[in-house]
C-alpha positions in Angstrom: 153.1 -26.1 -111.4 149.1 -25.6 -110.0 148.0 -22.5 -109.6 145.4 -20.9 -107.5 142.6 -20.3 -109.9 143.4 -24.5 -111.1 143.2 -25.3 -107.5 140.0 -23.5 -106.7 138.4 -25.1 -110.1 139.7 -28.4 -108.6 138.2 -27.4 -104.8 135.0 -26.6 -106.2 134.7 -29.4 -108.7 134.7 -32.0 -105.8 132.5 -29.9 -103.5 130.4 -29.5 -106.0 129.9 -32.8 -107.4 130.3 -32.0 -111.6 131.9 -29.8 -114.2 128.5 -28.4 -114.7 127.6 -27.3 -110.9 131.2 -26.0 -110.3 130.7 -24.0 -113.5 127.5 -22.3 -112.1 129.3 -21.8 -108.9 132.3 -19.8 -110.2 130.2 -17.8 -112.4 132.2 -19.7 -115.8 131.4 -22.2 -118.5 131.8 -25.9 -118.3 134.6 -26.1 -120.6 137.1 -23.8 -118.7 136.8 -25.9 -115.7 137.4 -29.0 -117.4 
């Protein structure tokens, strides 16, 4: 089951373009949005 935090990561990871931008824009590292 998805839960909210793996559905913003996702949200944001396609608005954003990369791993790397969405990092920046949820304040995290690369690697936990992967």
């Amino acid at each position: 089951m998805i839960n909210i935090k793996q559905l913003k990561y996702f949200i944001t990871c396609a608005d954003a373009g990369s791993f790397s931008e969405a990092a920046s824009v949820l304040y995290t590292t690369q690697s936990s949005v992967r």
